[in-house]
N, C-alpha and C positions, 0 to 999 in steps of 0.2 A: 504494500500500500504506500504510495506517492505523495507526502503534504508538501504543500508550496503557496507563502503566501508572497503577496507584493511587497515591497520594502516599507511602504509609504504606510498601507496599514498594520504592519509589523510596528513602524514607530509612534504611530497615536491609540496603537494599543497597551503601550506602556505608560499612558494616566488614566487607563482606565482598569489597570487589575492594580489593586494595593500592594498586593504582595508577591509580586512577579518577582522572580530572580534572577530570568533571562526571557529571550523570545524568540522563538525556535522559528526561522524563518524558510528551513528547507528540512526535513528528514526524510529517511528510507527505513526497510526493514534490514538492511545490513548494517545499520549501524553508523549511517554518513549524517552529518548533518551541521546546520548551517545554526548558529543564534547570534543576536544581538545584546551587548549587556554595556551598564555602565553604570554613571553614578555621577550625584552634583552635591557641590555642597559648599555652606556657608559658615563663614566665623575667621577668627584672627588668634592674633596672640593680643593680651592686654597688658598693659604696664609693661613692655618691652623696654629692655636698656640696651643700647646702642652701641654703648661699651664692650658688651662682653663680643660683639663681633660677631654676631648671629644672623644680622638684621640690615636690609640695605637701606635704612635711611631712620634716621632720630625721631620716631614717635612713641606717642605713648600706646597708640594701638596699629597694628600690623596686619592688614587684611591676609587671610588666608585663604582664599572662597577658591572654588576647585572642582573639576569636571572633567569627566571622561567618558568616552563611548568607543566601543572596539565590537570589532566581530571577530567571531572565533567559529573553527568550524574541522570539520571530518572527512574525507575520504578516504574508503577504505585503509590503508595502512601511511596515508600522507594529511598532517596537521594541520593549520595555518592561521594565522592570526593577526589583526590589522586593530591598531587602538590609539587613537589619538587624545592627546592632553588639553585643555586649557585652563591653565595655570596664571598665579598670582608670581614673577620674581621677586621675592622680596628675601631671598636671601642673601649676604656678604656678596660684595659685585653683581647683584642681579640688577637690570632694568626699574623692578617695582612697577612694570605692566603685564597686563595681561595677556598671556599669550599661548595662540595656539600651534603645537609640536606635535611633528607624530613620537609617542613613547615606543611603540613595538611594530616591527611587521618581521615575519619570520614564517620559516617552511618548514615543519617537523616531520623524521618519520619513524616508525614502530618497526627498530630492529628485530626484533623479540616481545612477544606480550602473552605470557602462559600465564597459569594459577599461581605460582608462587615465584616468576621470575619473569621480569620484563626488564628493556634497554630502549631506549631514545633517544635519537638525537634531532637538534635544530637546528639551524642557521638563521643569520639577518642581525635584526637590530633588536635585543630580549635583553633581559636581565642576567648577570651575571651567575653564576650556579650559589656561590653564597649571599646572593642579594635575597634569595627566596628563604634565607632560615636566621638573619644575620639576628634579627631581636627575637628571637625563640622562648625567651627566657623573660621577656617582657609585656605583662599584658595595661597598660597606659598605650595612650596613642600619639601622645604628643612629651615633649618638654623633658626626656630621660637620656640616658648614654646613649649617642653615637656611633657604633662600630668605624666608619666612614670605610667602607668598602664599596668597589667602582661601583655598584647598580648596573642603569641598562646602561651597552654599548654598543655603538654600531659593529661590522664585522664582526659578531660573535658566535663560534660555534661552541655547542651545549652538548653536553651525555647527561643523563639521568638512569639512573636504576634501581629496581626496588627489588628486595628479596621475601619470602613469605610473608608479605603486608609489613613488616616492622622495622627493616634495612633497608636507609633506602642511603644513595650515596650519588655526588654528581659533583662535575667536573667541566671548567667551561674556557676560552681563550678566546682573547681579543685583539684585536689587531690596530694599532694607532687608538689605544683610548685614549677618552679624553672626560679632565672635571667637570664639574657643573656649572663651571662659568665657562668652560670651552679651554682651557689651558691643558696642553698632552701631560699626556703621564707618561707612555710607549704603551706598549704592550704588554697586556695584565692576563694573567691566570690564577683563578683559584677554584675551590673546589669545597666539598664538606664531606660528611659521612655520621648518618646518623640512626639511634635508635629510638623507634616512635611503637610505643607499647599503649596500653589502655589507660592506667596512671600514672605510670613515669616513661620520659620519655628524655633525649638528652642528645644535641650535635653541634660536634667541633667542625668547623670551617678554616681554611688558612688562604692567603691571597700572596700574590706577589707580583710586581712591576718593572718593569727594566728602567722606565727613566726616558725623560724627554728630549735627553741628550742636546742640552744646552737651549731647549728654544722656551722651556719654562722652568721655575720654581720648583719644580715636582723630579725628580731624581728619584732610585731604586729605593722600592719599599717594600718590606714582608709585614705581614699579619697574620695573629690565630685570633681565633675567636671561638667562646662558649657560652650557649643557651641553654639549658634547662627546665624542665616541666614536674609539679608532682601534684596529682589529683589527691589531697587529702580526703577529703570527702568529693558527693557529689556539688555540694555549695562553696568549696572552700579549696581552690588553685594557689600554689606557690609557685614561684620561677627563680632563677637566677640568669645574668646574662653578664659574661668580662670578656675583655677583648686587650692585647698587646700586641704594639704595633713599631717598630722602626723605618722610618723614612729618612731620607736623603733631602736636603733641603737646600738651592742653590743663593748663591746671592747675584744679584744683578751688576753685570759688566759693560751694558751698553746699551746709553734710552734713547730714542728717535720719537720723534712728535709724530701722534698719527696725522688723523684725518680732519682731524678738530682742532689741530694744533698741541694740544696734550701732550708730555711727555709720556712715553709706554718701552718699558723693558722689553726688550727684543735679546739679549744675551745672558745667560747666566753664568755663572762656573763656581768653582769652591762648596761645590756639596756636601755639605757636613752631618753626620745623622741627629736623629731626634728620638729619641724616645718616648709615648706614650702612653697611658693604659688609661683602663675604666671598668666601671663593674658597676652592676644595681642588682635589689632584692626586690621582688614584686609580687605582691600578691591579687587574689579578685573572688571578691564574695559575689555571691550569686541569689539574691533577696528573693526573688520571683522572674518569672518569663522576660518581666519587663524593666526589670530593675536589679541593675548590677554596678557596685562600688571596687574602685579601686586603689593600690596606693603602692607606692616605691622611692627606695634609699639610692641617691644616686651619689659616683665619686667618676671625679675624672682628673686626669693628671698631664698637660701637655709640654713638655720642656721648653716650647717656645714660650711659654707665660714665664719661665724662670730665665730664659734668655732677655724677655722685653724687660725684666723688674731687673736685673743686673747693670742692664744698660742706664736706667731711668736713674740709679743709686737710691733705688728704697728698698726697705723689705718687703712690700705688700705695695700694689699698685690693682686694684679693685679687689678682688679677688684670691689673690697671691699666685704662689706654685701650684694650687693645685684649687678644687673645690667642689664643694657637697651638697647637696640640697635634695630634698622631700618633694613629690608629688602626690596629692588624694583628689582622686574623683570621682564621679559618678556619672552612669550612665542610664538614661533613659532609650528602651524600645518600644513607640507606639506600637509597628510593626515588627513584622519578621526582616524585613529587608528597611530598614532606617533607625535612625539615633541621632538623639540629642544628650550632647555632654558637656559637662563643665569640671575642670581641672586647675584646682588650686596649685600655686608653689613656694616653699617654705625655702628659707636659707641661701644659699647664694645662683639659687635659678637666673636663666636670662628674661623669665618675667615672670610677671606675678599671677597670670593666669592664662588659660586655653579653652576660648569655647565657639564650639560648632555645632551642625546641626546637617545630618546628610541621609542621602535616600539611595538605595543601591537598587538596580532595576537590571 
């Protein structure tokens, strides 16, 4: 049996079911099939400080509002998936407009897919193999540690595998990545390997980068990283998530004015490393269907804050060498597919609050 609907009412049937979670715009009896899915959503950070380097621009409030739509889809043993962004920059060197990006388009296929053993691989522009497990250990949405691990990149091919449901392990390279402001890194590889049980569950990921080879800031970097899960009860989740990390960090040799006139680094050299780390404790109670609390202990340590406080001659220059702060929230679900939350922060956060409001469709 054959379903196929048109595109057009595939998407204005997504205000009309509450609790849609995709919309199935082509399937077969084999198993192929087409849906459309995404999500919008509104809210900021409050009381943002500008200081801590988070934030592209000195306000007290930081829009965050956020929206995506992708198709994802099936044929027989080949994947595919198309998803575009639009997005608020408002992070460190971002624009602070609104802009629309494609995040993903990629080709997968199904090396192997038995009962207790399957292999995949993808290509294109996807997320990196430990972008998909990097906060494991973290259930907060906003405002916690970090990992900073590449995410999506262009050129990237992907494996994936999974062993009797509980093992599952992946491994992924990229070719000329690049940050989130657009500065190379080289070419990055990492990978993870994990185990995912009923109540505990636990995966180490590790990254690594070759380095921009002089045309940015960014020089050879390793990373591990670990998340962990433990179902105490059924209402009552704990996690952990740390991650240490070594980069390479250049200084600038040579500025040339762009296009605006603006001076802009164009040469780096004298790569010296830097050491890292970070760790948080989190936990998430579970009230009812529609109402679930959360909270977490956050520490993070970046040597460049004890390089910039050496240079300044203080001991403490916002924050110091290192710094810690609490997250509690809570979460409201009208539905199955939306939340509203609001997330307080304690101690030396980059702001005092996090609240949004989003619909997943």
């Amino acid at each position: 049996m054959l379903k196929r609907n048109a595109v057009a009412i595939a998407i204005s049937s997504l205000f009309l079911a509450a609790n849609a979670s995709a919309v199935t715009i082509y399937e077969n009896d084999q198993g192929d099939f087409t849906k459309l899915y995404g999500e919008v959503g509104v809210g900021g950070h409050i009381g943002a400080k500008y200081e801590y380097g988070e934030f592209n621009e000195d306000k007290n409030f930081i829009d965050d509002s956020f929206a995506t739509m992708g198709v994802k889809g099936k044929q027989g043993k080949m994947h595919y998936r198309l998803e575009l962004d639009y997005e608020r920059e408002n992070w460190k060197y971002g624009s602070g407009d609104m802009v629309l990006a494609i995040d993903k388009v990629f080709i997968g296929y199904e090396l192997w897919d038995a009962k207790y053993v399957s292999h995949y691989v993808e290509a294109g522009l996807t997320d990196t193999a430990f972008d998909d497990y990097d906060k494991w250990g973290d259930f907060t949405f906003d405002t916690t540690v970090e990992t900073g691990e590449a995410g999506d990149q262009d050129m990237t091919l992907k494996y994936e595998g999974r062993f009797f449901d509980v093992v599952k392990l992946g491994a992924s390279y990229s070719y000329g990545g690049e940050s989130a402001s657009g500065a190379s890194l080289g070419d990055v590889g990492n990978g993870y390997v994990g185990y995912f049980g009923d109540r505990f569950s636990v995966v180490v990921g590790v990254e690594g980068r070759r380095g921009s080879d002089s045309s940015s800031k960014y020089g050879e970097q390793r990373l591990v990283g670990v998340g962990a899960r433990l179902a105490v009860t059924e209402d009552l989740h704990l996690g952990v998530n740390m991650f240490r990390e070594e980069e390479y960090i250049g200084t600038c040799a040579l500025e040339k004015p762009n296009e605006y006139g603006v001076p802009e680094c164009v040469l780096y050299n004298d790569y010296q490393p830097q050491d890292n780390e970070g760790y948080l404790v989190s936990a998430k109670y579970i009230l009812t269907p529609q109402w679930e609390f959360t909270a977490s202990y956050n520490y993070e340590e970046y040597e460049q804050w004890a390089i910039d406080n050496a240079e300044q001659g203080a001991e403490e220059s916002d924050w110091g060498d290192e710094r810690t702060w609490t997250t509690i929230g809570v979460n409201y679900k009208p539905t199955s597919s939306s939340v509203i939350a609001l997330e307080i922060n304690g101690g030396e956060a980059a702001q005092q609050a996090y609240a949004y409001a989003r619909v997943y469709f």
